[in-house]
N, C-alpha and C positions, 0 to 999 in steps of 0.2 A: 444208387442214384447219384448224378453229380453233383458235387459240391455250389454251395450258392452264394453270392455277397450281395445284400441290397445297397447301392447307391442313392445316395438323395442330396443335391445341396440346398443351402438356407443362405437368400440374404435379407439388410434388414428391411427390406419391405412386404416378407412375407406378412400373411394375418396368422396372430398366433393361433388362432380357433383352426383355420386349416392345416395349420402344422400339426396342430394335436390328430386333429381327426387322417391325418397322412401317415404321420407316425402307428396309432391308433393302428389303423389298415395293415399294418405290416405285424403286429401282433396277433390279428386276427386271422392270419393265414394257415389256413388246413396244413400247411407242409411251413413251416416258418423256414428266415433262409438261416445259413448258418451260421452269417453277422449280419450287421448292418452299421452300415460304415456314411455317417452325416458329416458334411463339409459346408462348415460356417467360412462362410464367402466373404471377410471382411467382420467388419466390428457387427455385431446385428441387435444389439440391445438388451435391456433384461427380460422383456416380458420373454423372447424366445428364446434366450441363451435357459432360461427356468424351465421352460420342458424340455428343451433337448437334456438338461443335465437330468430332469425327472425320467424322464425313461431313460437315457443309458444307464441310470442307479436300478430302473428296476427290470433291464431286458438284458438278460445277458447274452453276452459276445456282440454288444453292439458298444460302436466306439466313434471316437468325433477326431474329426481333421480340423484345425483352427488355422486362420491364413490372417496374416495381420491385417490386411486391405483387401478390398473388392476387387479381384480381376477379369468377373465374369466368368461365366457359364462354361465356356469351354477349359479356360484354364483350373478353374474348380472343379470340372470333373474329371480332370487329367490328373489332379493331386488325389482325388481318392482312388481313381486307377491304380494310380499307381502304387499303391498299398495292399491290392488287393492279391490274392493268389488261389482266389476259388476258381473251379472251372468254369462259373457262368457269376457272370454279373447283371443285376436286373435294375432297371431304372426305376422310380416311379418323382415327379415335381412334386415338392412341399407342399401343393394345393391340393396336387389333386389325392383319390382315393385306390386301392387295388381291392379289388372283390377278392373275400376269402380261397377261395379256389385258384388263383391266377397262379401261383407258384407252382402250387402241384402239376398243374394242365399242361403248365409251359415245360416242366421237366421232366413230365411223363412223355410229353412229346420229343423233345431232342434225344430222351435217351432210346426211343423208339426210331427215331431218324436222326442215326450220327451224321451225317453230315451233314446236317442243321447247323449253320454257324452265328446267323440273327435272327431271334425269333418274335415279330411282334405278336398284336391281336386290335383285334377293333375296339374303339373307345367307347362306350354309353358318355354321352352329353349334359349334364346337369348342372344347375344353377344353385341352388341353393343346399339341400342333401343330394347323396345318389339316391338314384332310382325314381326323384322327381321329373327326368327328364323323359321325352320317347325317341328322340332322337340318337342313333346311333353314326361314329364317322368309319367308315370302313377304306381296307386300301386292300390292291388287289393281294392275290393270295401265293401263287406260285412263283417259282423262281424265276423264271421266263416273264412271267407278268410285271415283276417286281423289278427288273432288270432294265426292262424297257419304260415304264413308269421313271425312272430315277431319273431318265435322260431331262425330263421336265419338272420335277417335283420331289421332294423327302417320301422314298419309300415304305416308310414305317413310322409307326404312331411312335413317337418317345416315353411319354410316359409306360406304354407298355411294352417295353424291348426287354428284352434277355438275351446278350451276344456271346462268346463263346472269350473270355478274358485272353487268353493269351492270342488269338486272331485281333483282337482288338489292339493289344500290343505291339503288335508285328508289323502294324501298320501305322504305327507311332500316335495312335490314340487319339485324344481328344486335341486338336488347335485352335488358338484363337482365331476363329474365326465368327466373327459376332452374326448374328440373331442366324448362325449356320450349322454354328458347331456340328448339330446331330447330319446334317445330309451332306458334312465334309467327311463326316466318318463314314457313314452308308457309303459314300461315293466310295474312298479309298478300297472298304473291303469287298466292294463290286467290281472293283478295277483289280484288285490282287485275288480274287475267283473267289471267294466268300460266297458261300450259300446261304440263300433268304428263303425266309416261308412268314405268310400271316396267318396269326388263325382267324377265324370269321367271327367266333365266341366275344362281346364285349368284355374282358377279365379286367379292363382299368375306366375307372369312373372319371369323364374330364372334366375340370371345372371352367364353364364359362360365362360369359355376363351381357346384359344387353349391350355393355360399350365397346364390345370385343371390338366389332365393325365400323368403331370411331372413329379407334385411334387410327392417329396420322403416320406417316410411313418417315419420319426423320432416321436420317441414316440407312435407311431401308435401299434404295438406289446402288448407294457404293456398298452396301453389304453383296446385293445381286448380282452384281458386276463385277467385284471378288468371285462370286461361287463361282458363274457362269465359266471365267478364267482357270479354276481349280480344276472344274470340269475336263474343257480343253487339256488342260495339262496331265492331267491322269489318265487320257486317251477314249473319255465314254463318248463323247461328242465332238466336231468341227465347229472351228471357227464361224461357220455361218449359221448354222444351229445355237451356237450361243448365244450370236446375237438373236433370232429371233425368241429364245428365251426368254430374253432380257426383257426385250419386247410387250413379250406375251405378259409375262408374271410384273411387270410394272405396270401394264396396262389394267389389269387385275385388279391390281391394289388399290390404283387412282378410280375407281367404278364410285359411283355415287354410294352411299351407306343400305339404303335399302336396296337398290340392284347387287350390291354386293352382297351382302345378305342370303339371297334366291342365287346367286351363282354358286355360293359354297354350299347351299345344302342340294344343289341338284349335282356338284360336284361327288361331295363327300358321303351325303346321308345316304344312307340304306334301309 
């Protein structure tokens, strides 16, 4: 079976209870991976610098990347990238949780279908524990589906990705690019012929809150306006298609809190 490295970064605004219980999740996996490699994002505090140090004391082949300042998500998971040299690397965010089974499923699968090079799965949706929710977010599943999906939206749930480490590489990884990073990379490895597949199984528990649909979109504009352009330039899309993108997926965001609400769950849920 191939080789595994979990990815996770920390900065300090996670909740240390989610960390543990993220952390947690990754001990509890039927197939554990065969490190796991956490990247404090910046100074993050004592209460979670004391479990990340408590479990790398008690898990072993797990190890920490320390970055003296906060650069954000993309450039923090460029630094544990690049450290890593298993043949699949698997995400999961410091909130959220992986169902015990997710490792095995995902690498029963790729080694069943090598040409598998990112492999997501659908999220369960919970608020408070997993498995409080019934809400599930799904994206489509096959290569072709997932291909033409990207042209307007992040093909693949992040938290549950598993992508194929040196394809990720190849394509120079994780960039800054803010609140993007994950569908600047999907895009890259769909423009340099990278094969996708999702499974339909929820194998990652997401955490979300009733304020999810509050927040305001500061910075959100020139981040989409960035992608949209990344787009163009890696050849998925035309210049007029990205504008109506921009369009679209701003229109989106600016919806009232409760209509927006009922457009992502007739979107997303399943």
């Amino acid at each position: 079976m191939p080789s595994l490295s979990a990815l996770m970064t920390v900065y300090h605004r996670i909740d240390p209870a989610e960390l543990a219980a993220a952390l947690q999740s990754l001990t509890a996996q039927t197939r554990p991976a065969d490190e796991v490699v956490i990247v404090e994002d910046g100074p993050i505090g004592d209460p979670l610098r004391e479990i990340i140090d408590a479990f790398v004391a008690a898990t072993d082949d797990a190890r920490v990347v320390r970055l003296p300042e906060n650069l954000g998500s993309g450039p923090a998971s460029q630094a544990g990238l690049e450290t890593i040299l298993s043949d699949f690397t698997a995400r999961l965010d410091a909130d959220d949780v992986a169902h015990p089974e997710r490792f095995a499923t995902q690498l029963a699968y790729v080694e069943a279908h090598p040409e598998t090079d990112v492999l997501g799965t659908a999220v369960a949706e919970f608020e408070h524990s997993p498995g409080d929710g019934q809400k599930v977010r799904a994206l489509p599943e096959t290569h072709e589906e997932i291909a033409t999906y990207a042209l307007i939206n992040s093909p693949i749930n992040n938290p549950s990705v598993m992508l194929r480490t040196e394809r990720a590489d190849r394509v120079g990884g994780y960039r800054d690019v803010p609140h993007m990073e994950d569908y600047d990379l999907y895009a890259r490895l769909l423009a340099d012929g990278a094969r996708f597949h999702n499974l339909p199984e929820p194998l990652t528990y997401f955490r979300t809150s009733t304020s999810q649909f509050e927040r305001r979109t500061k910075g959100m504009f020139a981040a989409e306006r960035q992608m949209q352009r990344n787009l163009v330039s890696y050849g998925l899309i035309s210049r007029p298609r990205a504008v109506f993108n921009l369009v679209a997926r701003t229109a989106y965001r600016l919806l009232p809190t409760g209509l927006l609400t009922r457009v992502y769950g007739a979107l997303f849920h399943k």
